[in-house]
N, C-alpha and C positions, 0 to 999 in steps of 0.2 A: 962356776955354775955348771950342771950336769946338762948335759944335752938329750933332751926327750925324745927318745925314738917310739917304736912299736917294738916292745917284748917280746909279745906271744899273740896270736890269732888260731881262732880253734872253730868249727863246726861241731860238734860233740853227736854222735849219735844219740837218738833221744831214748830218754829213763836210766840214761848210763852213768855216771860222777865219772870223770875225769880230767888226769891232770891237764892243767893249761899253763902254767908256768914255774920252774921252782927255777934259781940263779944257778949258773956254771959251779963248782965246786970250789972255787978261788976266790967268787964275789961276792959279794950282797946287792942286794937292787932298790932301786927307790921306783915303788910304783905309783905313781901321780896319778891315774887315770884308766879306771875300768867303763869299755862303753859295751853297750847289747843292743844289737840289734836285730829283729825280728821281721826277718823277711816275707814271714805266711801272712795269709789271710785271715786268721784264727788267733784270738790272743792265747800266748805262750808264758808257763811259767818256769822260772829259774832258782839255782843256791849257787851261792859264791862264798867261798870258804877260805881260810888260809888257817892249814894247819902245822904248830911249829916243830922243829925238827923230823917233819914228814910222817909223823904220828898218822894213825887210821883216822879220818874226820869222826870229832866227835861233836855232840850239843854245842861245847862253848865256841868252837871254829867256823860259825857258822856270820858273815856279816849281810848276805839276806838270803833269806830260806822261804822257798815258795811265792818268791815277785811277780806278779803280776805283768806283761807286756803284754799290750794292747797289737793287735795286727798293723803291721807298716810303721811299728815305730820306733825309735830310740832310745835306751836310757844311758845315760851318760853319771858317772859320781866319780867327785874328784877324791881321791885315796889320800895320799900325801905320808905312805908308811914304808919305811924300811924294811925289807925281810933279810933274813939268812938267807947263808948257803942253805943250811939244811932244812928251811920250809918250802912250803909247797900249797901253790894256789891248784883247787877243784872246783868245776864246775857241774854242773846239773842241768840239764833243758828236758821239759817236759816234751818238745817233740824236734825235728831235725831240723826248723826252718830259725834257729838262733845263732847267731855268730859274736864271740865272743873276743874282744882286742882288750890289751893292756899295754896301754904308755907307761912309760918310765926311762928309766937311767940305769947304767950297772953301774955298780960303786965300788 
């Protein structure tokens, strides 16, 4: 059984896509666990993408676009998916007060 660490953690500058996690070039990863948290006073919106073998994000990559977080709160979704080496997880925050973690395992 894989032991579930913290992958990646990111603050994203806001209106920016950026990456927030793609595996070492030797692994794959199992990501169990994308949490957001939204530290402002203002509810903030997010995208969360995984695009495969590091392609430009396009329409289909996208697994939430324009989420809704409420101020002071958490959204938490369990993943439970494999990537490659050559994908690549992007994020999106509508402004600088979201923080971004991803659980998982390398494989």
């Amino acid at each position: 059984m894989p032991i579930i660490s913290v992958l990646a953690q990111l603050v994203p500058a806001a209106g920016v896509e950026t990456l927030l996690y793609s595996p070492d070039p030797s692994n794959n990863a199992l990501i169990q666990e994308l949490a957001v948290c939204n530290r402002g006073a203002v509810t903030a919106t997010f995208r969360f993408s995984i695009s495969i073998l590091g392609g430009a994000t396009q329409t289909k990559d996208f697994l939430y676009f324009d989420m809704q977080l409420p101020a002071n709160e958490t959204f938490a979704s369990e993943l439970g998916v494999t990537i490659r080496a050559e994908d690549v997880i992007r994020v999106l925050a509508s402004n600088g007060n979201l923080t971004f973690t991803i659980l998982g395992a390398v494989t």
